[in-house]
C-alpha positions, -999 to +999 in steps of 0.1 A: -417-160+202-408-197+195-391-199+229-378-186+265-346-163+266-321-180+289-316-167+319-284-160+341-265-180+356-241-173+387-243-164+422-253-123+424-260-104+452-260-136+470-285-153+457-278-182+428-296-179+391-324-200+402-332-183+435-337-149+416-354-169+390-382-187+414-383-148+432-391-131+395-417-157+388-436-152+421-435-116+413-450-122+380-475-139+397-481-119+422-489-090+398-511-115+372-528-123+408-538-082+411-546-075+376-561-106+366-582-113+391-588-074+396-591-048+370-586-052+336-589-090+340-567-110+319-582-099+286-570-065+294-534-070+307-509-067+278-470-085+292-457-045+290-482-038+321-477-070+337-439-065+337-444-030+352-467-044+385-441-069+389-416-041+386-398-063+361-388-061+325-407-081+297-374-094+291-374-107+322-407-120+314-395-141+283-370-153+306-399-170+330-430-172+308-435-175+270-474-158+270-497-145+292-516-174+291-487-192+310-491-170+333-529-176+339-524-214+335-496-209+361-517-187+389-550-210+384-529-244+395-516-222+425-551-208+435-565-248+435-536-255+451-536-236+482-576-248+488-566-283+484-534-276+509-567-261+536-590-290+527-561-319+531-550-299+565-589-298+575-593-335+562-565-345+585-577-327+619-614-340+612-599-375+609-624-394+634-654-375+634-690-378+624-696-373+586-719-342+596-691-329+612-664-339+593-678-322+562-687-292+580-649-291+585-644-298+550-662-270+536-654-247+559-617-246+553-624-247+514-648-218+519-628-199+534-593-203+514-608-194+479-631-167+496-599-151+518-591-129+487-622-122+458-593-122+429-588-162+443-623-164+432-620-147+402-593-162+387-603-200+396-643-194+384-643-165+356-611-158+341-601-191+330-637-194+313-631-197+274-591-187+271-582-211+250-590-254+252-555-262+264-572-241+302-608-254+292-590-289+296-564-274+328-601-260+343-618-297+340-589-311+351-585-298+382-621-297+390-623-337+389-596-335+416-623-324+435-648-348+422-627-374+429-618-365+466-659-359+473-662-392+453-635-406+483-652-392+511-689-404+504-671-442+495-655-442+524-688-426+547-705-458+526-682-482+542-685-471+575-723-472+573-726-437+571-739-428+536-758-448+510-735-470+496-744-461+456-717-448+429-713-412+437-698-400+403-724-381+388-735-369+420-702-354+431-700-340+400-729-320+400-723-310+433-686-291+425-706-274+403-732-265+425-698-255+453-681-235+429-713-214+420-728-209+452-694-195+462-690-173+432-722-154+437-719-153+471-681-135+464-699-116+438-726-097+461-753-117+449-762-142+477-775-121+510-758-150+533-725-155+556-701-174+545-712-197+575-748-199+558-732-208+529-709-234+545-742-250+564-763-249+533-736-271+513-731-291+540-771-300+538-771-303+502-742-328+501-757-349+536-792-350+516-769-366+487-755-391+507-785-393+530-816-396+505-850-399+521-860-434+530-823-448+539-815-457+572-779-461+583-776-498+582-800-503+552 
């Protein structure tokens, strides 16, 4: 289909043409959220079953989305978004604390945002994997947003004299990874931990990064 079919216009019920626009695309999303990150999966949702968990019509669809893929794109920037909503909130209430502490706080709220609902996890770790390289290149993207605000913390622990001052680039990097698939097994079944363990176990692995053996606060 080389494009969207327009939509209504008008007041109805109410409502103008982009209320009931922005209400069909959260139920579209809503629905990709259940069967995407739930069973079939992306690969095995066709738009005629997605239209009919939304309770919509795949006109309606065409009016919103132009593929599936849109859809995933779409739901995988919302599912980062609301963890980086709970970190920035965390971020802000942790202002002033001790670097233990604060990124304690850190991980916590992250932990427990993508890990509130298992199709979160899903959809941000496995269903994006290999779709196509426009959401290989969305996936990377988004994941050095949280390289770069790791990258910002451990800068800003170096200049209070609370981490090694060093560049942190590859180090944050391999960290995420190291986040994202501690917190995928761990949704998965395969880590015999609380979340809590997990929390207190990324919290040491990412203290030991800043804090390497042999540096003294100071040095």
């Amino acid at each position: 289909m080389a494009g969207r079919l327009r939509a209504p216009t008008g007041r109805y019920g109410g409502r103008s043409a982009e209320e009931r626009q922005a209400e069909r695309r959260r139920r579209f999303l809503e629905a990709a959220l259940r069967l995407f990150g739930d069973e079939p999966g992306y690969g095995g949702t066709t738009v005629a079953a997605l239209s009919q968990a939304a309770g919509l019509s795949t006109r309606q669809f065409y009016e919103e989305f132009r593929t599936l893929e849109d859809v995933l794109a779409a739901l995988h920037l919302e599912v980062n978004g609301w963890a980086e909503q709970a970190v920035l909130a965390a971020l802000t209430a942790a202002e002033g604390l001790p670097l233990a502490e604060r990124v304690t706080v850190l991980f916590r709220a992250y932990a427990r945002d993508v890990t509130s609902d298992p199709r979160r996890i899903r959809i941000a770790f496995v269903e994006i994997i290999g779709v196509s390289p426009r959401l290989e290149e969305q996936r990377l993207a988004r994941r050095a947003r949280w390289v770069d605000l790791i990258r910002a913390e451990a800068q800003a622990a170096a200049a209070r004299g609370e981490a090694a001052p060093r560049d942190y680039r590859l180090a944050a990097t391999a960290f995420i990874g190291s986040v994202n698939g501690l917190l995928h097994d761990w949704s998965a079944g395969w880590v015999d931990a609380t979340l809590d363990e997990v929390v207190d176990e990324l919290v040491r692995l990412l203290l030991g990064m800043l804090r390497p053996d042999g540096w003294t606060r100071g040095s």
